[in-house]
N, C-alpha and C positions, 0 to 999 in steps of 0.2 A: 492375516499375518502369515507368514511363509516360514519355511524351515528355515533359511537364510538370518530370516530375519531375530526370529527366535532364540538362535544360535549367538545372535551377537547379540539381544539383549542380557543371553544366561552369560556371555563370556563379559559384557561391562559388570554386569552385577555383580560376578564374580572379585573382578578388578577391585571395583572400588571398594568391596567388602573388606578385598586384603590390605588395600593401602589406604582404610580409614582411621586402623590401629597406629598409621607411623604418622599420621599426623596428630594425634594426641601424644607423641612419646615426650618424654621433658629430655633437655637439650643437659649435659654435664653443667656443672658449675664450674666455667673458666677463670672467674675473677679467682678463686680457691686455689687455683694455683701457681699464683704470680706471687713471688714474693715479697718480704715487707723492701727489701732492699732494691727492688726491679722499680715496685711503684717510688723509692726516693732519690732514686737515679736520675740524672739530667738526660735531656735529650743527645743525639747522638747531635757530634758538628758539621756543619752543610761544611763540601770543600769543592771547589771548583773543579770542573768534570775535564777541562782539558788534558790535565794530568794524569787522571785514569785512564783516556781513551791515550795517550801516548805511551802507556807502560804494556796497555793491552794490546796496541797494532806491535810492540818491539816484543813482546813475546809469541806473534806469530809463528806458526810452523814454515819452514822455508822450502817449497813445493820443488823446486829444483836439488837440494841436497837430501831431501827426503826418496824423490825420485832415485838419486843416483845409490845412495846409500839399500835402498830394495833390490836395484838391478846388482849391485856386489854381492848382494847376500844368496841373490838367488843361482847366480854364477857360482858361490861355494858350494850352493848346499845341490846344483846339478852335479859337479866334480866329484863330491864326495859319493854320490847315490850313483856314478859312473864306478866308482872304485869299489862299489859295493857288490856290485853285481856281476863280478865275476864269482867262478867256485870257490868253496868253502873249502873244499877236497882237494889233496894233491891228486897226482894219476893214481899211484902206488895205495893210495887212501882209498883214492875208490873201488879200486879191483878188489883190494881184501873186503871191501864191505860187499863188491857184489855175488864175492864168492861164500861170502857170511849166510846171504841171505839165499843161496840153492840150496 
């Protein structure tokens, strides 16, 4: 037997050592938390699917006004970050801070 080999026997044994404890785990008790009123419930009523698939294709997103409505917003918020970037400072603002700072 080879080192190789060795290595992968000690790394299965290892394995199934550690995942032999989760197959004995016990699973919760789910029926414990349904309550009395859930189990005397009637079933839910089957309803014909074409009326769901028609509420869901008319709540689509509309790819052409969503398009345009991105291209306005981005047109604002470039104008603004245009207006932005000028100085903070008048001239007269600047000069006395330059002369603050000799």
């Amino acid at each position: 037997m080879t080192f190789g080999m060795k290595r992968r026997a000690v790394f299965a044994f290892c394995l199934f050592s550690l995942t032999l404890p989760a197959a004995c785990t016990q699973f919760p008790a789910l029926d414990s938390r349904t309550t009395p009123e859930l189990f005397a419930a009637d079933y839910p009523a089957l309803v014909p699917i074409d009326p769901l698939l028609t509420a869901a294709h008319a709540g689509q997103v509309d790819a052409v006004a969503t398009q345009s409505g991105i291209e306005a917003r981005v047109a604002r918020l470039k104008a603004r970050a245009a207006g932005l970037r000028g100085s903070v400072l008048s001239g007269a603002e600047r000069q006395r801070l330059a002369q603050g700072l000799r």
